[in-house]
DOPA-921123 format. One record per residue: y, z, x of N, C-alpha, C in turn; residue number from 1. Coordinates in Angstrom, 2 decimals, decimal comma. Layout:
N
> Y/Z/X/Y/Z/X/Y/Z/X/NUM
...
//
This chain:
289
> -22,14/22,85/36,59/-20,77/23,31/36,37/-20,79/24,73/35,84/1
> -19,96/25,32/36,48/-19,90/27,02/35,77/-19,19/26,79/34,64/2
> -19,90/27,72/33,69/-18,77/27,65/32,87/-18,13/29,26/32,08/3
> -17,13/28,27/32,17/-15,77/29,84/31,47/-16,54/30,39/30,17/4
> -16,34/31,42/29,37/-16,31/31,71/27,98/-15,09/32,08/27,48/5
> -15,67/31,78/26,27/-16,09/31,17/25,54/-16,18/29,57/25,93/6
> -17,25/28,80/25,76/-17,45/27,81/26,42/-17,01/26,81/24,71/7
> -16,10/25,97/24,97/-15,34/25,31/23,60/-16,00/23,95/23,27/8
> -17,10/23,50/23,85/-17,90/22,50/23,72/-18,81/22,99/22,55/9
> -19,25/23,87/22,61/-20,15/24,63/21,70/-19,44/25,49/20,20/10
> -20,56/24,57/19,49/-19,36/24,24/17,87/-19,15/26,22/17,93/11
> -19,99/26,88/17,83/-19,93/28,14/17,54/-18,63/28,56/18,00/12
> -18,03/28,62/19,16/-17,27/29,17/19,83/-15,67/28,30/19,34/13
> -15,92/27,06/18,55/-15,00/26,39/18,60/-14,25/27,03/17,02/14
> -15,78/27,56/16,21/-15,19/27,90/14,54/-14,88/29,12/14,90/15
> -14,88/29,74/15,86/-14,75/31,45/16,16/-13,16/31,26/16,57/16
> -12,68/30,23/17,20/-11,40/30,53/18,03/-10,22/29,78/16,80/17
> -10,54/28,70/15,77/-10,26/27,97/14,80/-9,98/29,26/13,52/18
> -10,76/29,92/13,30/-11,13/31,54/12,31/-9,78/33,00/12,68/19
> -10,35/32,63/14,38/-8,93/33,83/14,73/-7,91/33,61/14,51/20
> -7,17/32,22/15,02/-5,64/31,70/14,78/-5,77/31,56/12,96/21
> -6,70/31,26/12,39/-6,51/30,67/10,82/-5,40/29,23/11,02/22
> -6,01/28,44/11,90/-6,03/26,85/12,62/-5,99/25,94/11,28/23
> -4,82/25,60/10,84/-5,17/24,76/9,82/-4,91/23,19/10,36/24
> -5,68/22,20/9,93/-5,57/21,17/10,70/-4,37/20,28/10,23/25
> -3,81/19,11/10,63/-3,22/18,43/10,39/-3,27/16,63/10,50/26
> -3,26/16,28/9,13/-3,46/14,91/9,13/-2,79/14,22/9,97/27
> -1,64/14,43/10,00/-0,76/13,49/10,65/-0,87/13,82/12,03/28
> -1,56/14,52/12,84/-1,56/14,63/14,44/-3,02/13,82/14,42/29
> -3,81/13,32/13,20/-5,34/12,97/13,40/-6,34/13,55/14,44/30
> -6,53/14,91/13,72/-6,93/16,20/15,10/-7,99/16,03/14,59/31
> -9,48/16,21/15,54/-10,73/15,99/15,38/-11,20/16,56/16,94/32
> -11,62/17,77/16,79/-12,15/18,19/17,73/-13,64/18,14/18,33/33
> -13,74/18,00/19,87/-15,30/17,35/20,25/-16,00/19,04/20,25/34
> -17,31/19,12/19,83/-17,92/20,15/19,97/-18,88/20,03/20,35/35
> -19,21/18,99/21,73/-20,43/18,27/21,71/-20,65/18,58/22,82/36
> -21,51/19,42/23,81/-21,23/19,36/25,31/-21,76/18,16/26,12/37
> -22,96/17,99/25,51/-23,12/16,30/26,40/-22,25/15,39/26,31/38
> -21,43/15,01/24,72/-20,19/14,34/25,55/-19,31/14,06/25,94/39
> -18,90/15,37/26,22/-17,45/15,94/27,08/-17,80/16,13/28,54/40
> -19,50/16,05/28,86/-19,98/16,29/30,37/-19,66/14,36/30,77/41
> -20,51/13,82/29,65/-20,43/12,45/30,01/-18,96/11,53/30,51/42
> -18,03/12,56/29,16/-16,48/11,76/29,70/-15,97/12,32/31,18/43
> -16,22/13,20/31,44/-15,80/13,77/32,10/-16,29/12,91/33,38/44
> -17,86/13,14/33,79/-18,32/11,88/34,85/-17,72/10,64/34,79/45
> -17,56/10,12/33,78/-17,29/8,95/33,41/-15,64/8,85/34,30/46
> -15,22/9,79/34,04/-13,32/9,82/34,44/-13,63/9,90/36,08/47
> -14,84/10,19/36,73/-14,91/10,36/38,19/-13,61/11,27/38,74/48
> -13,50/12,40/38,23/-12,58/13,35/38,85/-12,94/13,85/40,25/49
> -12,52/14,21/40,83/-12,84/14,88/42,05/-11,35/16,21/42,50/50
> -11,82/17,23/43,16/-10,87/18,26/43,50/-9,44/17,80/44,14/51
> -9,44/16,36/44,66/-8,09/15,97/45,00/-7,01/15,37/43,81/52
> -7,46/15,48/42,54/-7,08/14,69/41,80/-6,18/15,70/40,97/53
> -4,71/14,97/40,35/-4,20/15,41/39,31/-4,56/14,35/38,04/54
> -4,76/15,21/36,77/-5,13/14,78/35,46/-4,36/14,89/34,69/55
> -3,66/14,23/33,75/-3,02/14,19/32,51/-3,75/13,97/31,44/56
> -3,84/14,70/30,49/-4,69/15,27/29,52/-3,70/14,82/28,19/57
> -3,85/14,12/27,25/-3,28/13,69/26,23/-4,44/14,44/24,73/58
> -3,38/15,42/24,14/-3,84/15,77/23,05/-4,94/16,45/23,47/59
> -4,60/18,11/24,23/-6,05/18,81/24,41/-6,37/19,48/22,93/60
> -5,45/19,74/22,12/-6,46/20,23/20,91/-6,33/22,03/21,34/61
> -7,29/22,34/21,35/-7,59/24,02/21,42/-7,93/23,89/22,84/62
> -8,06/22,74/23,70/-8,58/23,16/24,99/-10,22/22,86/25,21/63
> -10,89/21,95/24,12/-12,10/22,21/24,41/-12,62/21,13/25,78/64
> -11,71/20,00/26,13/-11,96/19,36/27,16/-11,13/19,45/28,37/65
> -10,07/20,46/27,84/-9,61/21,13/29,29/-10,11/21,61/29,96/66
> -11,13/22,84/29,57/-11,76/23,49/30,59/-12,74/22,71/31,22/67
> -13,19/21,28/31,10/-14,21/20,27/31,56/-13,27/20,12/32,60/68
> -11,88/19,34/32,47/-10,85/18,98/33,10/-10,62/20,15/34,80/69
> -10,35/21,43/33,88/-9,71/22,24/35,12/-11,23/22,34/35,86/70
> -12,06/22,59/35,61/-13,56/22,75/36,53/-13,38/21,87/37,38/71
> -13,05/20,64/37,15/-13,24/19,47/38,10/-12,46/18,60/38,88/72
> -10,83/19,24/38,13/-9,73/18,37/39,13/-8,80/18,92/39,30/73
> -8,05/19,27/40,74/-6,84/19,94/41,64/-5,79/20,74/40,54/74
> -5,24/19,78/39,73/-4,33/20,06/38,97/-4,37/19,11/37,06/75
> -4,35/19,85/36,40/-4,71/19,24/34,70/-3,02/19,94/34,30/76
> -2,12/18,84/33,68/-1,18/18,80/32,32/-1,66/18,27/31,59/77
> -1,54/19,06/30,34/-2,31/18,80/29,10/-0,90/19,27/28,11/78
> -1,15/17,61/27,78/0,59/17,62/26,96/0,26/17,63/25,26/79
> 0,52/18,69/24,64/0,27/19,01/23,30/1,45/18,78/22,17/80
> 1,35/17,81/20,92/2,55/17,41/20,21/2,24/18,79/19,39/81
> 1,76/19,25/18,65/0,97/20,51/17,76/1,78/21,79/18,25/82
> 2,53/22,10/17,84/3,50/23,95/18,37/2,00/25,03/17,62/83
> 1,62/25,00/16,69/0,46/25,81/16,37/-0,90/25,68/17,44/84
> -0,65/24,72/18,36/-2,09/25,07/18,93/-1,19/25,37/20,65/85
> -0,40/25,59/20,54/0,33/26,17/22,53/-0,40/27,67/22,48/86
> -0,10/28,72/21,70/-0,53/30,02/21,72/-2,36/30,07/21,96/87
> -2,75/28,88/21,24/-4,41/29,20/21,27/-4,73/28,71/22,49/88
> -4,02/26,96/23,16/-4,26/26,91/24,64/-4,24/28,05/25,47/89
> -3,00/28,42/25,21/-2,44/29,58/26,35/-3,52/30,65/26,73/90
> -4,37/31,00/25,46/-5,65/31,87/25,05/-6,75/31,63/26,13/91
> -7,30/30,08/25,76/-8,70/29,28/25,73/-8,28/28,87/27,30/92
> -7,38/29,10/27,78/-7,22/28,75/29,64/-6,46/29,12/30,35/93
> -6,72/30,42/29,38/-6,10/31,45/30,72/-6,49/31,41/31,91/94
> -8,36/31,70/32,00/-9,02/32,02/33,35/-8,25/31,07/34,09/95
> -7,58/29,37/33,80/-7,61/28,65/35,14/-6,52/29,08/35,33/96
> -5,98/28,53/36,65/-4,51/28,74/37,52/-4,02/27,55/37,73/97
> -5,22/25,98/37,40/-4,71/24,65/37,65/-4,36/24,04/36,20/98
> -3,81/24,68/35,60/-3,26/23,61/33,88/-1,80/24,27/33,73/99
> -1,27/23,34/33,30/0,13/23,45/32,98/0,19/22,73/31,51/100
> 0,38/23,82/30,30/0,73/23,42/29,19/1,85/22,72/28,96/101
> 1,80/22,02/28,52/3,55/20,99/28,18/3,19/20,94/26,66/102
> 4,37/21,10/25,34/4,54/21,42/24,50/5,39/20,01/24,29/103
> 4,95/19,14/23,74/6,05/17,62/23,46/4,86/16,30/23,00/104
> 5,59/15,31/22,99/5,16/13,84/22,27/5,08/13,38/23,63/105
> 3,65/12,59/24,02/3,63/12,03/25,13/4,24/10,92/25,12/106
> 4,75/9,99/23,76/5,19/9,04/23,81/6,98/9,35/23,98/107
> 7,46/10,55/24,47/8,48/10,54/24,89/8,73/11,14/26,23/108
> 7,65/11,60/26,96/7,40/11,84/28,33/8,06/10,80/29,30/109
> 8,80/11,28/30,48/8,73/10,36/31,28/7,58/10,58/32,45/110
> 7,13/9,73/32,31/5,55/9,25/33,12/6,00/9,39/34,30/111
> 6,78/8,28/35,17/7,00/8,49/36,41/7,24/9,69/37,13/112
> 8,31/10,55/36,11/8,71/12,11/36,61/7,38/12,82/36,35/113
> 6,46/12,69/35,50/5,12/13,71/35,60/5,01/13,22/37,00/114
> 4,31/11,80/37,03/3,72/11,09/38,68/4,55/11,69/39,74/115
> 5,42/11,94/39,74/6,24/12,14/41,20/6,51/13,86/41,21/116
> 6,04/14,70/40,14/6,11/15,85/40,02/4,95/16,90/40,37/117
> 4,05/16,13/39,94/2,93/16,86/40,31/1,63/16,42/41,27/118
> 2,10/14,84/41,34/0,86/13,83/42,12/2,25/13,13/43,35/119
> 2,78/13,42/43,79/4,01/13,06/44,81/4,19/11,53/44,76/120
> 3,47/10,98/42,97/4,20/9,74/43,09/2,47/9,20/43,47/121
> 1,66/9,42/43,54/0,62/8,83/43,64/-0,50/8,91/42,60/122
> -1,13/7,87/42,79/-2,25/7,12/41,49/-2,46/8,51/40,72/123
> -2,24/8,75/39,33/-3,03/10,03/38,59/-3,85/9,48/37,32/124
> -5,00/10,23/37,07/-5,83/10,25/36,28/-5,55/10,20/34,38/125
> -5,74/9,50/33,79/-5,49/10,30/32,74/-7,25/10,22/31,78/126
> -6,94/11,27/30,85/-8,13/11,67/29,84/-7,59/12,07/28,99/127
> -8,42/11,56/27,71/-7,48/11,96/26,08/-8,84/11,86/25,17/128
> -8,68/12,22/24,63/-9,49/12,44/22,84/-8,09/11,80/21,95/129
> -8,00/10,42/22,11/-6,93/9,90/21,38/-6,96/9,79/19,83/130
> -5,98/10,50/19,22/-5,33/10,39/17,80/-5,93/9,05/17,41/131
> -6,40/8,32/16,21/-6,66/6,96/15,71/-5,35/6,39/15,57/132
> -4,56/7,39/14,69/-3,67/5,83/14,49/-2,70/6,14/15,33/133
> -2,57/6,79/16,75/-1,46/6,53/17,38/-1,80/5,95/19,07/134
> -3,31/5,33/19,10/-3,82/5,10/20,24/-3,18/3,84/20,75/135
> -3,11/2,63/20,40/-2,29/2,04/20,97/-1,04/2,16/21,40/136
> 0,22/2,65/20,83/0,95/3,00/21,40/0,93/3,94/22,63/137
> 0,20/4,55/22,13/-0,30/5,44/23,76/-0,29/4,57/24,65/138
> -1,61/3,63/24,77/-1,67/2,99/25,45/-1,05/2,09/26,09/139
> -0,61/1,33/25,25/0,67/0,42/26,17/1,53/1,13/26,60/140
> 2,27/2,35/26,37/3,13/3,05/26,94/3,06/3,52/28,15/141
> 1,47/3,67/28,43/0,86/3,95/29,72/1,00/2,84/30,59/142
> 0,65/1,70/29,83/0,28/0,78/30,79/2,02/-0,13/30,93/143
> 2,97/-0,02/30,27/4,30/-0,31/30,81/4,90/0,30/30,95/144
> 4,55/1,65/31,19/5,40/2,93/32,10/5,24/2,09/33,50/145
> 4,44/1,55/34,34/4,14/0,77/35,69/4,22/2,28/36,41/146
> 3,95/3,58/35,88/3,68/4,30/36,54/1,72/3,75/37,25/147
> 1,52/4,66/38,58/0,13/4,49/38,97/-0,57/4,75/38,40/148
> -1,80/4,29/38,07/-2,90/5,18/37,23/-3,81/4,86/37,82/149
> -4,69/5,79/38,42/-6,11/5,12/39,10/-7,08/4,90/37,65/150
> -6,70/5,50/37,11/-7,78/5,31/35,93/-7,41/6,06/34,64/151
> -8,12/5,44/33,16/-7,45/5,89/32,28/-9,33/5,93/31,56/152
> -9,19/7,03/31,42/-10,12/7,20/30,41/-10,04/8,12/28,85/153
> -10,45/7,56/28,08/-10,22/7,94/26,69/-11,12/7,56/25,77/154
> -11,51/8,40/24,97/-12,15/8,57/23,29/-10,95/8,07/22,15/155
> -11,61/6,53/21,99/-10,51/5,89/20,57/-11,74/5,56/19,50/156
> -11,41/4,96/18,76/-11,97/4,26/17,42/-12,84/3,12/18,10/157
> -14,06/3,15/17,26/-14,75/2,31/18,36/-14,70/0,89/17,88/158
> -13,93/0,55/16,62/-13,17/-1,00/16,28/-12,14/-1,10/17,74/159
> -10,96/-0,34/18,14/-10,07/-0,66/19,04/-10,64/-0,94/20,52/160
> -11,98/0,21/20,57/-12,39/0,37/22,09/-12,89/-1,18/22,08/161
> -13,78/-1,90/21,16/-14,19/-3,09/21,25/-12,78/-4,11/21,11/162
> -11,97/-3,91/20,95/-11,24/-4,68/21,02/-10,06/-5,01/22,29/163
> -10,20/-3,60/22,98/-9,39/-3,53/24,40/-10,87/-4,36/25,22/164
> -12,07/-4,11/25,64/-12,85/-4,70/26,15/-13,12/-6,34/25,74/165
> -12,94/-6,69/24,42/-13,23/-7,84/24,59/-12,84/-9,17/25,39/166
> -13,66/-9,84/25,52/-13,55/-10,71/26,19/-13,37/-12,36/25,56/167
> -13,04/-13,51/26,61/-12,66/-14,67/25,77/-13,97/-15,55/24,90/168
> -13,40/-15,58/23,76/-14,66/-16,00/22,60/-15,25/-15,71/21,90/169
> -14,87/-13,95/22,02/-15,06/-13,35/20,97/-13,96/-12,92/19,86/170
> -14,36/-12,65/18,77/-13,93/-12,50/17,77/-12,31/-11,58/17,40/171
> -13,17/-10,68/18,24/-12,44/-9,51/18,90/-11,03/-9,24/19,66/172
> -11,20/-10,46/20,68/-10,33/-10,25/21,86/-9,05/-11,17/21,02/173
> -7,70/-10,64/21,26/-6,55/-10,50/21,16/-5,51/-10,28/21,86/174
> -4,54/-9,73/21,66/-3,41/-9,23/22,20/-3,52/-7,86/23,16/175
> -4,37/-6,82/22,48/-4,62/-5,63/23,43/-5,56/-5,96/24,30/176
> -6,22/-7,18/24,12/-7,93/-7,06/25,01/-6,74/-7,70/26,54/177
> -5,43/-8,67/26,31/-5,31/-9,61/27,35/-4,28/-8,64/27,84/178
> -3,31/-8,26/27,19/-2,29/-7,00/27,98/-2,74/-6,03/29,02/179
> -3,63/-5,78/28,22/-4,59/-4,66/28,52/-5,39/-5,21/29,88/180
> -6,08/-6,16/30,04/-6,73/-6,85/30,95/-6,26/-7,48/32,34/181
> -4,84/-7,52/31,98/-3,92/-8,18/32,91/-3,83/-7,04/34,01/182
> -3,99/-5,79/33,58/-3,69/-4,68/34,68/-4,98/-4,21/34,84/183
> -5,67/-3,92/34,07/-6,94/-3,10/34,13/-8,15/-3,56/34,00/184
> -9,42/-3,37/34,26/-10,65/-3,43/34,29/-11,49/-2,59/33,27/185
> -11,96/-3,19/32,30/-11,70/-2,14/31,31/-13,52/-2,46/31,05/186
> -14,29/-1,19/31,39/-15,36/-0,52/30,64/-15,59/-0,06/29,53/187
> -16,69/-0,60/28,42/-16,87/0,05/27,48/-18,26/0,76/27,79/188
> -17,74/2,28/27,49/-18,77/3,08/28,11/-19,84/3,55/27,07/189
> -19,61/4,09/26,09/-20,80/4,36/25,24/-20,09/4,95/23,88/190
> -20,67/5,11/22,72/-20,00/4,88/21,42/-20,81/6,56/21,17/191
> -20,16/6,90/19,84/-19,82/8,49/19,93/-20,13/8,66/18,32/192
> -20,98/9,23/18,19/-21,20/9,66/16,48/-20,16/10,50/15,87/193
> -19,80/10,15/14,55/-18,87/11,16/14,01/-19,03/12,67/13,59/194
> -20,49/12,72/13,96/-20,96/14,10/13,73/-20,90/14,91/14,55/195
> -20,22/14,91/15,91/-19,74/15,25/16,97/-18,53/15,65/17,15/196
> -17,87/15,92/15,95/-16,03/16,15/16,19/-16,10/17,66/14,53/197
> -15,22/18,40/15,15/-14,68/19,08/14,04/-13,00/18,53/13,29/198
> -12,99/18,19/12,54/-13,72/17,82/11,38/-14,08/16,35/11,45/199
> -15,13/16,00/11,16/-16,24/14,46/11,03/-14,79/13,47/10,66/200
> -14,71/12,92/11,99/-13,77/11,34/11,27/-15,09/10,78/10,13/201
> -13,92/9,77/10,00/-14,93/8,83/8,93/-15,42/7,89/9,71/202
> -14,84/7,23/10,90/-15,21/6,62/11,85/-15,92/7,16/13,26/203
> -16,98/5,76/13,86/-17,76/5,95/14,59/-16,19/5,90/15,95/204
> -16,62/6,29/17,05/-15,91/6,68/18,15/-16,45/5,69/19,56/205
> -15,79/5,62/20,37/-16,40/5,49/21,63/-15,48/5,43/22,82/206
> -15,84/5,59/23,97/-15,46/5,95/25,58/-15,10/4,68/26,62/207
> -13,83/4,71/26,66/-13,66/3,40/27,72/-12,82/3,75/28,58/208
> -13,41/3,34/29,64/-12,89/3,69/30,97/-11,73/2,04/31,18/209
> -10,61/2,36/32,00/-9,65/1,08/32,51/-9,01/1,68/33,75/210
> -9,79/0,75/34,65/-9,67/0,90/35,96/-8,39/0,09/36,80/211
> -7,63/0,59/37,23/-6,25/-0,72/37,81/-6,94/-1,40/38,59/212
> -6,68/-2,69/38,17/-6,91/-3,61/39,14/-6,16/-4,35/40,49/213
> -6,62/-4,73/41,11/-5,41/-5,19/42,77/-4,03/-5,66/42,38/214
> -3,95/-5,56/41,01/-3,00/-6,60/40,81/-1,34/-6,12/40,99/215
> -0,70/-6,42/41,95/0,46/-5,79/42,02/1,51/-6,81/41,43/216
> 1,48/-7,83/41,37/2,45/-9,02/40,92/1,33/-9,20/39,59/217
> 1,97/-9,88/38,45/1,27/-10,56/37,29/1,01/-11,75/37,91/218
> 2,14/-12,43/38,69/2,12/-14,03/39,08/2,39/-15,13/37,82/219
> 3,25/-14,10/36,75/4,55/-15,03/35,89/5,70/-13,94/35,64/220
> 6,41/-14,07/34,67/7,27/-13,53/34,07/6,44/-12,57/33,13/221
> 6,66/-11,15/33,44/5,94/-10,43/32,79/6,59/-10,25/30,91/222
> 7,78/-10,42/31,15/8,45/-10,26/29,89/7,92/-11,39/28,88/223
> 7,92/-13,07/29,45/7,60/-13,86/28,79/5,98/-14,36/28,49/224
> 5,08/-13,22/29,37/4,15/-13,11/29,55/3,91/-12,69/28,03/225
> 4,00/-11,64/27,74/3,45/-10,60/26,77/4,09/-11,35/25,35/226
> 5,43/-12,17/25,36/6,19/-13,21/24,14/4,91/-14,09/23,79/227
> 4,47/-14,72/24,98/3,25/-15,58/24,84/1,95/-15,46/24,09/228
> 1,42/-14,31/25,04/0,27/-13,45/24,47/0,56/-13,15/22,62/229
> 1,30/-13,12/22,32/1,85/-11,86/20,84/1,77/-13,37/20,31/230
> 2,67/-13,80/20,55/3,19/-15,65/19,68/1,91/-16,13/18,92/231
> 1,33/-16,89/19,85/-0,26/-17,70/19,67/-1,34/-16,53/19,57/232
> -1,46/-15,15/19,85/-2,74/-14,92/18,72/-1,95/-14,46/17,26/233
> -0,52/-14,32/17,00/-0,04/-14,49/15,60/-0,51/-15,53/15,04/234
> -0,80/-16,60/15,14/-1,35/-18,16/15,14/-2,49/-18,42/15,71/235
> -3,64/-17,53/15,53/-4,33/-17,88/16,46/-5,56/-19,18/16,05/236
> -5,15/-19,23/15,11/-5,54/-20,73/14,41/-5,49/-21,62/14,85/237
> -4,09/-22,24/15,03/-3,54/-23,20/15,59/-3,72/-23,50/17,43/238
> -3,71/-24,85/17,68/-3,64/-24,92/18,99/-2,51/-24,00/19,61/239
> -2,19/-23,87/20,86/-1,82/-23,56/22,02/-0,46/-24,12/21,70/240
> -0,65/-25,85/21,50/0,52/-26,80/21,76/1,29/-26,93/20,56/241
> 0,84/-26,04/19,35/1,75/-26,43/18,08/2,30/-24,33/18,10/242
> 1,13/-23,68/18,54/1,33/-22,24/18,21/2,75/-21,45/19,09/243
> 3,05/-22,42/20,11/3,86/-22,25/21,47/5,23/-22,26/21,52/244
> 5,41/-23,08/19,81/6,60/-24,28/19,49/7,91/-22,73/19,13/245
> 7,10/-22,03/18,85/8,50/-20,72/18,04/9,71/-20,25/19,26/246
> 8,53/-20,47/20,53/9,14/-19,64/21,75/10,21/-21,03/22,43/247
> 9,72/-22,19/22,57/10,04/-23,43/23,01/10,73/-23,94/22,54/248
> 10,97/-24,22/21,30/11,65/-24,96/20,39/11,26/-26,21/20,00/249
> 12,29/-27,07/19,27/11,73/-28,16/18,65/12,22/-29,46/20,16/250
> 12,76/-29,21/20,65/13,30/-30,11/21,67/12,55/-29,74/23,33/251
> 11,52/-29,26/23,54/11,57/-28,59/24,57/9,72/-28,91/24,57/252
> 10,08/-30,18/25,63/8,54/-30,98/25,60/7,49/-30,26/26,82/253
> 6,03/-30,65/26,07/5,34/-29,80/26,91/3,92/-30,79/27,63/254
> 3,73/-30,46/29,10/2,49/-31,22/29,69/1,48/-31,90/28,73/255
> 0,81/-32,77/29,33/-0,46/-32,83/28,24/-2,01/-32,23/29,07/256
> -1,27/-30,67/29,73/-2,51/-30,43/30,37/-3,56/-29,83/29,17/257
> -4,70/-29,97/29,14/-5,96/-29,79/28,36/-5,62/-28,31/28,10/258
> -5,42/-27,60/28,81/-4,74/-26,06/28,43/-4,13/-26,18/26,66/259
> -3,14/-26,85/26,51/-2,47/-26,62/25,47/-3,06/-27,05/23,78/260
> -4,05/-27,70/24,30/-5,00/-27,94/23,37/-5,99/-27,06/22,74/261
> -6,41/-25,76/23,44/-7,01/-24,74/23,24/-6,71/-23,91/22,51/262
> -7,40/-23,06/21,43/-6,92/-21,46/20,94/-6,76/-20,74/21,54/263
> -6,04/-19,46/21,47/-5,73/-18,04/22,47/-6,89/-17,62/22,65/264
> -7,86/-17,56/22,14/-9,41/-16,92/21,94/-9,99/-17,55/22,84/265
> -9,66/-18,71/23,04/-10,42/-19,18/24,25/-9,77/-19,22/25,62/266
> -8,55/-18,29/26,09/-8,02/-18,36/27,30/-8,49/-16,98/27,60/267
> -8,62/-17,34/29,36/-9,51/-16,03/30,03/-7,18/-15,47/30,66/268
> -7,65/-14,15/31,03/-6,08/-13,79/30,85/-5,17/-14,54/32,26/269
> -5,83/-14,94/33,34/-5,35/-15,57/34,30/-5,07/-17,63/33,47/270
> -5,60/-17,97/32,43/-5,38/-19,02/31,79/-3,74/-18,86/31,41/271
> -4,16/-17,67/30,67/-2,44/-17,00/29,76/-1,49/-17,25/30,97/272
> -1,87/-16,60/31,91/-0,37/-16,60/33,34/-0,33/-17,78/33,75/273
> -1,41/-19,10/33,43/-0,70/-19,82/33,52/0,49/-20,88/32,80/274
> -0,58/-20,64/31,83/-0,11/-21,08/30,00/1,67/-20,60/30,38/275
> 2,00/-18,71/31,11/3,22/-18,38/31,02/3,97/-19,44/31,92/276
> 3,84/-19,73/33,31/4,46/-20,37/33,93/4,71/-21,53/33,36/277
> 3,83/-22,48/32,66/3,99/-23,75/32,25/5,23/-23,96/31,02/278
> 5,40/-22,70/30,15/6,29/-22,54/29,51/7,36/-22,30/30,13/279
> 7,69/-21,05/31,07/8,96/-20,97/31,67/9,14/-22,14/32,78/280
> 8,71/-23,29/33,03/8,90/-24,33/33,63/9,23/-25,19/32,71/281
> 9,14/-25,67/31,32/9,23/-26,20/30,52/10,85/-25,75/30,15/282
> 11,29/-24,07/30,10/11,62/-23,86/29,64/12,94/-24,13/30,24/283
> 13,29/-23,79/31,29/13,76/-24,41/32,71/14,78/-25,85/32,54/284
> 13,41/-26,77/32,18/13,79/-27,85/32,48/14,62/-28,49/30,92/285
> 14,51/-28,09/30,17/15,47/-28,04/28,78/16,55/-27,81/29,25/286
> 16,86/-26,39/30,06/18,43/-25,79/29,87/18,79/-26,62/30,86/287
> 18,34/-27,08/32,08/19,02/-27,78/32,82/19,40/-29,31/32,17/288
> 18,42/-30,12/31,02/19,05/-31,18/30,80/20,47/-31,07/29,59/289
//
């Protein structure tokens, strides 16, 4: 890969451009910049960009994984909540002609209008160095925008990254692992030292890729889908058949399929869609008596 200079992977260049603005950081955006070039090369492979691709870039920071971004894909928006760091982007990427700074809260973006604005409405990429405490919301916002995403790759907390990947029986898996799972294919790619970011989280990091899966229908009620999911791991103690009762009620009888006997921890997420139907069939058959 050629690269631009000042090259922003390389801590030197990152305290030189941090020194000129007099960059003071801010807690509340949880800014932690990568200065690592191996693994901003790695995310970057990892995101499988190619020159046909548009990228949405969440939280570039000063730009140090933009310029990874513009090297490698058609078109990069890189949407910045921070008004003190637009002037230093504007700086750190100039050379490209493919980034479009956007100055706003991605969690008030409309997704579809990026998708249909710059990708004509077809599958787009995203890549982030995600904030800690505002990564989930990110995420689900992404993933019930039902905008396309061929793929979402991102740097979170490596408690959450293990917890979007987990799987049924572990400790781990929850509410984000099955939401999350229902649409996507989700890779945990490799975990990230804290000595790798300006300024050092206190936490270790890591890289997960979530790939869409075929799935164009859920094959239940998506609304009562996600009531389900949330309900019983609130309870995740309790069976299935007592944890179920908040959504159902006290009058509103249920199969005695072996399903309902189980913890949430132990349903794989196609179990859950069915677990959903069996409820909205249940649920059904109440209002009609």
């Amino acid at each position: 890969m050629e690269k631009v200079k000042p090259w922003l992977g390389e801590p030197q260049n990152t305290i030189a451009v941090l020194q000129k603005y007099g960059f003071v950081f801010q807690k509340k955006y949880g800014q932690n910049f990568l200065i690592d070039t191996h693994v901003l090369e790695r995310i970057i492979e990892a995101s499988e960009i190619t020159k046909d691709d548009f990228v949405l870039e969440i939280g570039p920071g000063i730009g140090t994984m933009t310029q990874y971004l513009c090297e490698a894909a058609r078109q990069v928006l890189a949407v910045e909540i921070d008004n003190n760091l637009i002037p230093i982007l504007q700086e750190t990427l100039s050379p490209y002609d493919n980034v479009e700074i956007l100055h706003g809260d991605i969690l008030k973006q409309d997704i579809h209008e990026i998708a249909e604005k710059y990708n004509d409405k077809k599958p787009i990429k995203v890549v982030a160095n995600l904030p800690y405490y505002i990564t989930t919301p990110i995420i689900m916002g992404l993933l019930e925008s039902h905008v396309p995403l061929a793929n979402i790759t991102v740097m979170v907390q490596k408690e959450v990254a293990e917890r979007i990947a987990a799987g049924p029986g572990s400790k781990t898996y929850g509410i984000l692992s099955v939401l999350i799972q229902a649409w996507y294919r989700v890779e945990y790619l490799f975990t990230v030292s804290e000595h790798v970011f300006n300024p050092p989280p206190k936490v270790k990091s890591a890289v997960i890729r979530m790939t869409r899966n075929d799935t164009q229908q859920l094959g239940c009620d998506e609304k009562l889908f996600k009531q389900v999911v949330k309900t019983t791991f609130n309870q995740r103690r309790k069976t299935l058949r007592n944890s179920i009762k908040p959504i159902l009620g006290k009058e509103c009888p249920l199969t005695e399929d072996p399903l309902f006997n189980k913890r949430p921890e132990q349903l794989s997420v196609q179990e859950f869609i069915e677990l959903t139907n069996q409820v909205e069939t249940a649920l059904k058959e109440t209002i009609e008596k």
